[in-house]
MDTraj code that builds the backbone (N, CA, C; nanometers):
import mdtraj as md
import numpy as np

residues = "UNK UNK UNK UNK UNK UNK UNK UNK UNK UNK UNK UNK UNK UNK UNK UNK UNK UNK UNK UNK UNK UNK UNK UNK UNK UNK UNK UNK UNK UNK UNK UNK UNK UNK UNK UNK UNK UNK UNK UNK UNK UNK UNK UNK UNK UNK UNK UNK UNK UNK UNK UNK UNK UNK UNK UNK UNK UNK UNK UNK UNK UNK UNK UNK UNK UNK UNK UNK UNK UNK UNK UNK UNK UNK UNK UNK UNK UNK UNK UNK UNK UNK UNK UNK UNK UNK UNK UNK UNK UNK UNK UNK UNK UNK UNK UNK UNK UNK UNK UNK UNK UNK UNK UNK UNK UNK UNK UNK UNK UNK UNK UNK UNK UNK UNK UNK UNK UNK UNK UNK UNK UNK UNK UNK UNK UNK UNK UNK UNK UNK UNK UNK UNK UNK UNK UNK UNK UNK UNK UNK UNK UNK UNK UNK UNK UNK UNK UNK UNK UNK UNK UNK UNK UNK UNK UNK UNK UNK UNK UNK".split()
xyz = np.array([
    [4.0510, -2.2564, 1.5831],
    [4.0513, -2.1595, 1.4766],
    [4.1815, -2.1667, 1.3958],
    [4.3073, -2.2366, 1.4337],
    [4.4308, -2.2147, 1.3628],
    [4.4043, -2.3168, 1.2534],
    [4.3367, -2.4362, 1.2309],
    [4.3221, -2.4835, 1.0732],
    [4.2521, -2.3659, 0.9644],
    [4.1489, -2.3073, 0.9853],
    [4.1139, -2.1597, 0.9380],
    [4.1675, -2.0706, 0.8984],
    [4.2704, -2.0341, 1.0226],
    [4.4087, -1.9336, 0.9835],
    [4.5287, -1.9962, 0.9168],
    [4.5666, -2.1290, 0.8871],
    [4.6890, -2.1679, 0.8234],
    [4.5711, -2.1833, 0.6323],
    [4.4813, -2.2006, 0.6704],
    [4.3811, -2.2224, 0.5154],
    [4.4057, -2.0934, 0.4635],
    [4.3956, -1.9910, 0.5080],
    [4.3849, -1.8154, 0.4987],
    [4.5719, -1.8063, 0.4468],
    [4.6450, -1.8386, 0.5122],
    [4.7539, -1.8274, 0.5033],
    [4.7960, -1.8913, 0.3780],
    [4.7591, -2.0292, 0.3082],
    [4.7961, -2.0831, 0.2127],
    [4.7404, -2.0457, 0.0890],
    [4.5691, -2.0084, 0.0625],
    [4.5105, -1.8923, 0.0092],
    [4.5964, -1.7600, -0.0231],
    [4.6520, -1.6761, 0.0868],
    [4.7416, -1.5944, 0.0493],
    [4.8533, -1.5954, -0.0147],
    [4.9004, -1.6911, 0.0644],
    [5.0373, -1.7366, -0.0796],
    [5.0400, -1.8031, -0.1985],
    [4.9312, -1.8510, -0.2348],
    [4.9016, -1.8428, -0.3833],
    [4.8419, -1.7852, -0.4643],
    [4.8118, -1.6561, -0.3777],
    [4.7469, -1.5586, -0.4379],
    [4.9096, -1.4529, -0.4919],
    [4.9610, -1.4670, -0.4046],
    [5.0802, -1.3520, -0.4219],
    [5.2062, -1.3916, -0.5176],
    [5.2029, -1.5271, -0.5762],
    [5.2620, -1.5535, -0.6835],
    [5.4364, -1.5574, -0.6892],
    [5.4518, -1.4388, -0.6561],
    [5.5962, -1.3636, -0.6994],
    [5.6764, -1.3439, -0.5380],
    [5.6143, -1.3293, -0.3886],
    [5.6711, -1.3297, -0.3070],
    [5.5990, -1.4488, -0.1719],
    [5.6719, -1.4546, -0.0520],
    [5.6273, -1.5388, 0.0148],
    [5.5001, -1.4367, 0.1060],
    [5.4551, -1.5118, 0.2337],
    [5.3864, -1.4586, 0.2832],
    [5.4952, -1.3693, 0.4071],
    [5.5877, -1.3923, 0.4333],
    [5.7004, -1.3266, 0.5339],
    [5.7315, -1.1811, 0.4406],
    [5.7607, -1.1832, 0.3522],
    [5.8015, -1.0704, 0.2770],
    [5.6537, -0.9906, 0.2475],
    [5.5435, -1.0828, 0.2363],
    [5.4059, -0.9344, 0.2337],
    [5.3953, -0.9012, 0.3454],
    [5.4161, -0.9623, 0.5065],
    [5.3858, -0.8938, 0.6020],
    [5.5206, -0.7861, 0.6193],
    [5.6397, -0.8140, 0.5641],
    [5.7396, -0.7129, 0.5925],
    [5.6977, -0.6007, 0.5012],
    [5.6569, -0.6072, 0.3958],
    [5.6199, -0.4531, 0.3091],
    [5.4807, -0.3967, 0.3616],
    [5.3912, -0.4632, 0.3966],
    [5.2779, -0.4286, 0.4617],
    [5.2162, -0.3885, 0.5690],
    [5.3713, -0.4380, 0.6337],
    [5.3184, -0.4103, 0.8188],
    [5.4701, -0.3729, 0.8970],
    [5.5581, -0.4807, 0.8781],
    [5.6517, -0.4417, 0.9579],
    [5.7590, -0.3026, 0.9300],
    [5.7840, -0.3169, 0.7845],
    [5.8385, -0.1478, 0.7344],
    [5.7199, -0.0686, 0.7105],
    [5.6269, -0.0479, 0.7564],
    [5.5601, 0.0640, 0.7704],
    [5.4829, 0.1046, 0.9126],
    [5.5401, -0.0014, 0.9958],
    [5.5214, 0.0208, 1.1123],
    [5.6310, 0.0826, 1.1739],
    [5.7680, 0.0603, 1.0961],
    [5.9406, 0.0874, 1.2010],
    [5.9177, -0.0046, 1.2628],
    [5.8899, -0.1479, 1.2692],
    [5.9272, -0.2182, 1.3723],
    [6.0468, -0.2465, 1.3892],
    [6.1165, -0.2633, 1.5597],
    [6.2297, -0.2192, 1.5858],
    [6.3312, -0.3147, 1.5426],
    [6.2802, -0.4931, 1.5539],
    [6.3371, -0.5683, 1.5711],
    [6.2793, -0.6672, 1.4061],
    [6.4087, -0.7590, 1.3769],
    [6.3418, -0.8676, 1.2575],
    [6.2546, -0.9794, 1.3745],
    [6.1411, -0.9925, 1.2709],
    [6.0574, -1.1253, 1.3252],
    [6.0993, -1.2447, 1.2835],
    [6.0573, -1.3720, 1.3103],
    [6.0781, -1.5243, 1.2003],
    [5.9555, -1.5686, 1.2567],
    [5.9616, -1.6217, 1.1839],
    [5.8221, -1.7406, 1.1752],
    [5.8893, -1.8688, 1.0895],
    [5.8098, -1.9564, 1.1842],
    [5.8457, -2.0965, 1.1728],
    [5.7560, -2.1513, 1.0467],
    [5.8361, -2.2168, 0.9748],
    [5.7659, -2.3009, 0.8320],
    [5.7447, -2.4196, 0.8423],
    [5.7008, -2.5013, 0.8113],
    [5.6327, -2.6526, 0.7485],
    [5.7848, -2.7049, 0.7133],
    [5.7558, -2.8294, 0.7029],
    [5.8925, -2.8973, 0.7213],
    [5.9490, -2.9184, 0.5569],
    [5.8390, -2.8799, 0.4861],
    [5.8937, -2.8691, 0.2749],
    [6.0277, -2.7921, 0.2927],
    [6.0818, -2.8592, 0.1809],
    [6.1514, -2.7462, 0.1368],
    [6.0907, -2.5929, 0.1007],
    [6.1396, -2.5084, 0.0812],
    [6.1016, -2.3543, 0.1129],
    [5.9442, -2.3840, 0.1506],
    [5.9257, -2.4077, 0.2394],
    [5.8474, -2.4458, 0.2931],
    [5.6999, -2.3280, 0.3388],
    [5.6150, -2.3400, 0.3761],
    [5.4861, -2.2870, 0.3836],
    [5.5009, -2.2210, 0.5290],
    [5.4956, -2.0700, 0.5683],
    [5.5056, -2.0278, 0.6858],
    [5.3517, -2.0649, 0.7905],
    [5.3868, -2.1549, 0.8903],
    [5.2842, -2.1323, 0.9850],
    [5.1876, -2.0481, 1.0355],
    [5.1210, -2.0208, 0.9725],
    [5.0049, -1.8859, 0.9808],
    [4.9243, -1.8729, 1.0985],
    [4.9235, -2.0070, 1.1203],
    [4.8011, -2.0295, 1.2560],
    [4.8935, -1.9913, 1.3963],
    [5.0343, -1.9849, 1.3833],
    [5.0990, -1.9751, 1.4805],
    [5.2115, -1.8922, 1.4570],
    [5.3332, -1.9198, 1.5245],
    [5.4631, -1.9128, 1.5239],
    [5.5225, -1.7465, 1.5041],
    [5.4473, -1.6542, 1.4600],
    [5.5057, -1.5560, 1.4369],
    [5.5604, -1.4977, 1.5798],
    [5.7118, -1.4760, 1.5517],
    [5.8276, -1.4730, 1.6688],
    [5.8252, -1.3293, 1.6783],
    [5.8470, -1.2361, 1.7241],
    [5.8598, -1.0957, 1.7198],
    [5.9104, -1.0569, 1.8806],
    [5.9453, -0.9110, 1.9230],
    [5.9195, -0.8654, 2.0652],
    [5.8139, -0.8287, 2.0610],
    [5.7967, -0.7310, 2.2188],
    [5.6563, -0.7122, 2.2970],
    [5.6678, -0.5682, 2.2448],
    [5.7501, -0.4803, 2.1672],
    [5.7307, -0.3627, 2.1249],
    [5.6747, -0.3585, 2.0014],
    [5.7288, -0.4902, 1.9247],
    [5.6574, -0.4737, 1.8304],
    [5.5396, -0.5066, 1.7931],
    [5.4999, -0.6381, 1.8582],
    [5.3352, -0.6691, 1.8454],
    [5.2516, -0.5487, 1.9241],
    [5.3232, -0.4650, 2.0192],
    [5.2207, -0.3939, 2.0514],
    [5.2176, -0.2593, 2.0137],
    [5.2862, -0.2737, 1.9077],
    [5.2453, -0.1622, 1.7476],
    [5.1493, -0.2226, 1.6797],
    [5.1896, -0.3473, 1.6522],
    [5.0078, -0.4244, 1.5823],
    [4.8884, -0.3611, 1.6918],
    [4.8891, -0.3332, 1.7835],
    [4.7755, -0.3288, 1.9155],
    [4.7819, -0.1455, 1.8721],
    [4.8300, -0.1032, 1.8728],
    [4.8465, 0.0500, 1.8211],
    [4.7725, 0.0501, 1.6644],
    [4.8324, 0.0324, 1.6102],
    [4.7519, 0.0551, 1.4675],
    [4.5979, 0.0375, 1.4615],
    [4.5691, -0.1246, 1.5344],
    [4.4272, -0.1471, 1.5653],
    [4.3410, -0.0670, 1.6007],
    [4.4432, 0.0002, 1.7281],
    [4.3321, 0.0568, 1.8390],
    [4.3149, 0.2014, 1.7716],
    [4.4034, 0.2176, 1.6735],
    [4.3769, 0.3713, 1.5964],
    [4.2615, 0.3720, 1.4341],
    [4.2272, 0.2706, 1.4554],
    [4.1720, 0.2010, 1.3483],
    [4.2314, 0.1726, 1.2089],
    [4.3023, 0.1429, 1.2050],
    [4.4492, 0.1072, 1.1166],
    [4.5506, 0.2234, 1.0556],
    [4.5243, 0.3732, 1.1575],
    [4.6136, 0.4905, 1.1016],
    [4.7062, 0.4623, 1.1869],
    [4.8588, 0.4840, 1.1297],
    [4.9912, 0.4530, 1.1974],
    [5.0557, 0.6189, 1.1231],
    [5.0685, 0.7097, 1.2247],
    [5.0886, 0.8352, 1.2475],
    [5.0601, 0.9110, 1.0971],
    [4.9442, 0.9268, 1.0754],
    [4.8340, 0.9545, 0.9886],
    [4.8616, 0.8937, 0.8419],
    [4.9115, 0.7914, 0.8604],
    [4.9050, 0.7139, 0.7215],
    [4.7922, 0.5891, 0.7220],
    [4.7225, 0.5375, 0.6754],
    [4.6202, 0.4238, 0.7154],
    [4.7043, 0.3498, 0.6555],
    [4.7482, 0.2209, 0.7109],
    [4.7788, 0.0828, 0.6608],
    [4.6782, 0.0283, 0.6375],
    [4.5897, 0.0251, 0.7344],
    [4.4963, -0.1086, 0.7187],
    [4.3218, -0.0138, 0.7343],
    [4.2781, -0.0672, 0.5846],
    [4.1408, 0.0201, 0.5750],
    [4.0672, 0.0060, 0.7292],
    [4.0249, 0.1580, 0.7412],
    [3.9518, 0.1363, 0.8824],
    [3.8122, 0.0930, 0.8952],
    [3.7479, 0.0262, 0.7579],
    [3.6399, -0.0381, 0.7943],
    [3.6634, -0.1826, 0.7986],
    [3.8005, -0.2021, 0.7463],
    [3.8711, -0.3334, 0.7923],
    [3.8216, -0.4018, 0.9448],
    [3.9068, -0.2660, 1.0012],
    [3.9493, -0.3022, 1.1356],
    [3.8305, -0.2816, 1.2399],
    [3.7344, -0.1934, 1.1938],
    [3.5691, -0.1963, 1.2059],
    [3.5195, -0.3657, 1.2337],
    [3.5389, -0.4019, 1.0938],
    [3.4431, -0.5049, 1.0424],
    [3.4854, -0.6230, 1.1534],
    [3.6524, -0.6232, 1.1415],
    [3.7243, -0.7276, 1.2182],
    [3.7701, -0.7398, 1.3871],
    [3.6791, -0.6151, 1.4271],
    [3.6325, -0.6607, 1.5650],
    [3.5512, -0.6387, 1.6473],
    [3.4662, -0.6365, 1.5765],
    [3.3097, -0.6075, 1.6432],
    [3.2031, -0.7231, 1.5768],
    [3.1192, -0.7748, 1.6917],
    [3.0566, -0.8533, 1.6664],
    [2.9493, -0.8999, 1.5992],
    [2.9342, -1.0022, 1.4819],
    [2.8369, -0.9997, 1.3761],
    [2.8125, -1.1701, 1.4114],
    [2.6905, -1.2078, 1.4460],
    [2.6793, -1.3477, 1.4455],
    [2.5702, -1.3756, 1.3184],
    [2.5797, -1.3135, 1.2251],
    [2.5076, -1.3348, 1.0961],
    [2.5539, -1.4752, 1.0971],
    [2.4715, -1.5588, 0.9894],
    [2.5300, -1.6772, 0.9465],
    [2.6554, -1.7485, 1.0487],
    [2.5787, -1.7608, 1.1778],
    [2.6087, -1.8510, 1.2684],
    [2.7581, -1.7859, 1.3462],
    [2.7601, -1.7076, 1.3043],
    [2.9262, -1.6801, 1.3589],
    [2.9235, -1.6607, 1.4770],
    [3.0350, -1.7224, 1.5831],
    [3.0307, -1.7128, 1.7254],
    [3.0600, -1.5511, 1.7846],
    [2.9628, -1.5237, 1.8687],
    [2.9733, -1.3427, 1.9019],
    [3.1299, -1.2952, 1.9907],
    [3.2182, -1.3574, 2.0389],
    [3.3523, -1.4049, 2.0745],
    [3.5001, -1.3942, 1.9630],
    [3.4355, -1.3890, 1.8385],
    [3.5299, -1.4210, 1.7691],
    [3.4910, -1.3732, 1.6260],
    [3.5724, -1.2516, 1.5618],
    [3.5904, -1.2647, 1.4259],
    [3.6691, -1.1699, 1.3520],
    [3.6937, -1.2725, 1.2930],
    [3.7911, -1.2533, 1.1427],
    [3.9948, -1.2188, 1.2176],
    [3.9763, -1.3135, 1.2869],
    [4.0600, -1.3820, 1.3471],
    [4.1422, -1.2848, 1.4518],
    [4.0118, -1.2398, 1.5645],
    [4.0487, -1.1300, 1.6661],
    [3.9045, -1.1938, 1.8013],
    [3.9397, -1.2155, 1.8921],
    [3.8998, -1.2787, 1.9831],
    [3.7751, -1.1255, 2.0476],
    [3.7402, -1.1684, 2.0679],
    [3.6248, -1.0186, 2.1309],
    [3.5534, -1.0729, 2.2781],
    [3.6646, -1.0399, 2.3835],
    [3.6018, -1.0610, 2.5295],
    [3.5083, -0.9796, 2.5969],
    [3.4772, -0.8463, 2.5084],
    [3.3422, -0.7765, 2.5584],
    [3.3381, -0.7160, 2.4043],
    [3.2640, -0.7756, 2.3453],
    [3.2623, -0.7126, 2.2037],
    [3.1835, -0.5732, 2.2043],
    [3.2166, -0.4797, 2.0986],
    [3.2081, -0.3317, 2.1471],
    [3.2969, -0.3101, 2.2172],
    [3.3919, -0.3254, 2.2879],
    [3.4732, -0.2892, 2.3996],
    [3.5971, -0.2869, 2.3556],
    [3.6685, -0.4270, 2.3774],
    [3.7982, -0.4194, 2.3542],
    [3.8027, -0.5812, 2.2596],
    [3.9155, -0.5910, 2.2164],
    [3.9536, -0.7197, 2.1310],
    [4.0829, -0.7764, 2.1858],
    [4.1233, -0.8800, 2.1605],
    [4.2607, -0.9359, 2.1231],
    [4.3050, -1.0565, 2.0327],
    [4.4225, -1.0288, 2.0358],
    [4.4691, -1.1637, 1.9865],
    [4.5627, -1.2481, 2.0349],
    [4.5183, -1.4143, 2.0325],
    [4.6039, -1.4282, 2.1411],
    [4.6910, -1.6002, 2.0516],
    [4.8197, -1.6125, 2.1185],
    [4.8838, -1.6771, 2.0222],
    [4.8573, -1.8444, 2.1117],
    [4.8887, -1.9608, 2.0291],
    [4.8560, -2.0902, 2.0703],
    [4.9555, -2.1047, 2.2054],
    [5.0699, -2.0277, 2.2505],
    [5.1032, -2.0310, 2.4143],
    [5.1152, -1.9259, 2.4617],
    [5.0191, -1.8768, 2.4975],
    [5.0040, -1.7739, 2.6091],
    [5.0337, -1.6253, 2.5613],
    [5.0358, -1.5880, 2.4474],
    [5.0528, -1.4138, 2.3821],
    [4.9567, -1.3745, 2.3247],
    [4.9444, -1.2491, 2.3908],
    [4.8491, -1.2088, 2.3879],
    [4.8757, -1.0480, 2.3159],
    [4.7828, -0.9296, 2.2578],
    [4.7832, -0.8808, 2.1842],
    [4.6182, -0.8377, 2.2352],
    [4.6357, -0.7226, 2.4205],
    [4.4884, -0.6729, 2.4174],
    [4.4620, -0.5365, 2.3510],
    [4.3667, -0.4698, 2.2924],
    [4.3533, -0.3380, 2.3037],
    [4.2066, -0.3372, 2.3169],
    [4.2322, -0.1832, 2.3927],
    [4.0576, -0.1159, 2.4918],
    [4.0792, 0.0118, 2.3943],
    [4.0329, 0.0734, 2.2502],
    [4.0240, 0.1351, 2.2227],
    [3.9725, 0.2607, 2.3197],
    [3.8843, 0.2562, 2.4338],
    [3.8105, 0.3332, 2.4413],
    [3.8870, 0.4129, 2.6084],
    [3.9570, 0.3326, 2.6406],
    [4.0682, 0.3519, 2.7750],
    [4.2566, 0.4049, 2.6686],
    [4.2130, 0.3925, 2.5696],
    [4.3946, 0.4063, 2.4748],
    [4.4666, 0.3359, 2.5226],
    [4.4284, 0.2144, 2.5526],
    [4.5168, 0.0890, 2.6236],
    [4.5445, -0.0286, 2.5520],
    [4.6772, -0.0925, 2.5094],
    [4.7491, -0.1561, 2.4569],
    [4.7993, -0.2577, 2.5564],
    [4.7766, -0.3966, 2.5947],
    [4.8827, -0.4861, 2.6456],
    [4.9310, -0.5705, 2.6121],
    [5.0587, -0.6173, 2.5608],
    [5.0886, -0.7529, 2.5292],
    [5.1413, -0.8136, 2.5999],
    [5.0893, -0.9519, 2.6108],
    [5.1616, -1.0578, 2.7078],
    [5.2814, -1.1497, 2.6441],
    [5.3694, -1.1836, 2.6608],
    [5.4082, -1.2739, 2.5895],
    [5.4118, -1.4044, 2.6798],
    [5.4357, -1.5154, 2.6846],
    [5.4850, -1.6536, 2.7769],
    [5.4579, -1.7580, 2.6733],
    [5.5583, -1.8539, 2.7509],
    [5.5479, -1.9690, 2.7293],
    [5.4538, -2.0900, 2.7243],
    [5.3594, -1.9842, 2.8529],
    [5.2158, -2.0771, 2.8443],
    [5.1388, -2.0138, 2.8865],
    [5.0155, -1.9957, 2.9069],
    [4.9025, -1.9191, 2.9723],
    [4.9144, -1.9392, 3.1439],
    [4.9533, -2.0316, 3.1887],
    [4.9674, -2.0580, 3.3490],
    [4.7918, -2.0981, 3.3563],
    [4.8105, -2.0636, 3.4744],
    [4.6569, -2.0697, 3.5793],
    [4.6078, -1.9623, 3.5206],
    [4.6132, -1.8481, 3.5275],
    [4.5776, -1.7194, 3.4833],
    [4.4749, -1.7436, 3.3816],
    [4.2858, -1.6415, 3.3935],
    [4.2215, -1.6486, 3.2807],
    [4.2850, -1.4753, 3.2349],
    [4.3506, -1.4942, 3.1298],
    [4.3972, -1.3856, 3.0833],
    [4.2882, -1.3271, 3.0556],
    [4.1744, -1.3322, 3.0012],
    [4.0803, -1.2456, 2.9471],
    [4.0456, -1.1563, 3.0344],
    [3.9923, -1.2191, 3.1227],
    [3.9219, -1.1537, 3.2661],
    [4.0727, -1.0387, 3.3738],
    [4.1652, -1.0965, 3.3332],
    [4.3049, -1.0176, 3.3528],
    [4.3056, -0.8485, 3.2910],
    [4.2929, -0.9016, 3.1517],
    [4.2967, -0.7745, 3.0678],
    [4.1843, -0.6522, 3.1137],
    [4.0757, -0.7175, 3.1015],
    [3.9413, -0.6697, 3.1291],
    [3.9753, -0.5703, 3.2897],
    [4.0282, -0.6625, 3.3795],
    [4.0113, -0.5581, 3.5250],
    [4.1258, -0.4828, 3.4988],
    [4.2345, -0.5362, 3.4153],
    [4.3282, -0.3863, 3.4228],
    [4.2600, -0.2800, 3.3659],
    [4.2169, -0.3390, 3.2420],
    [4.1602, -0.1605, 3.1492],
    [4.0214, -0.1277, 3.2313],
    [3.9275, -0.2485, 3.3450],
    [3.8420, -0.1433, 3.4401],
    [3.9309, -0.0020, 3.5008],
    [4.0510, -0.0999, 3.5452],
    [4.1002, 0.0267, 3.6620],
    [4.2062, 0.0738, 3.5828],
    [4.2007, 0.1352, 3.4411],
    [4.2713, 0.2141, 3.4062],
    [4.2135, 0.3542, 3.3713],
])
top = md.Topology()
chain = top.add_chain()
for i, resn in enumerate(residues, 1):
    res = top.add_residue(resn, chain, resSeq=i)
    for name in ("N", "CA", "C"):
        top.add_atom(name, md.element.get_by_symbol(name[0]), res)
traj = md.Trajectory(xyz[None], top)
């Protein structure tokens, strides 16, 4: 799925003309979240180069799991909506119209769709929420290990 998400990403930045794609997620998400800490994300090797969309976004575990907060509130961040809540409707619950895999959409992984979602990064970060338990986990690592994280997430928010 990350050729998809860096296509989405390059789409966006030529849509936005006047700023990069690091500076729309800072007016859009990270100052209106208070996130605690600055993020980076890694670019393409151009000069001012094209931010890695499919990957790389660097952050802590407090702050991606304010992204997992906003989600799981359906994009209200202490009664302000950032992100329309039929957005966040549409983007994780499962529609296999026109072939779409029932696992996956609009770039949020769905291990019991209806249930809970995540997102999870190309080594091992993860980004779960169980709307329906008010449960938030993020993983971060270096690699996934042995571990099927999915099935991980899933028995914690059983026995939560």
């Amino acid at each position: 799925m990350s050729g998809n998400t860096q296509l989405l990403g390059l789409v966006l930045e030529r849509s936005l003309k006047d700023k990069t794609v690091t500076q729309y997620l800072q007016e859009k998400l990270w100052t209106p979240l208070g996130m605690e800490y600055d993020a980076s994300w890694s670019i393409d090797k151009k000069k001012n180069g094209l931010e890695k969309t499919f990957c790389c976004l660097n952050a802590r575990a407090r702050d991606f799991a304010k992204i997992g907060r906003l989600y799981k509130n359906k994009g209200n961040w202490n009664g302000r909506q950032i992100v329309s809540e039929k957005w966040v409707e549409e983007s994780t619950k499962a529609d296999t119209t026109n072939g779409s895999a029932s696992y996956y959409q609009y770039q949020w992984w769905l291990p019991n769709p209806g249930k809970d979602f995540m997102a999870q990064g190309i080594l091992g970060q993860f980004i779960y929420v169980n709307p329906s338990k008010d449960l938030v986990i993020v993983r971060l690592g270096k690699n996934s290990g042995k571990a099927r994280w999915w099935g991980v997430f899933g028995g914690v928010a059983a026995g939560y």
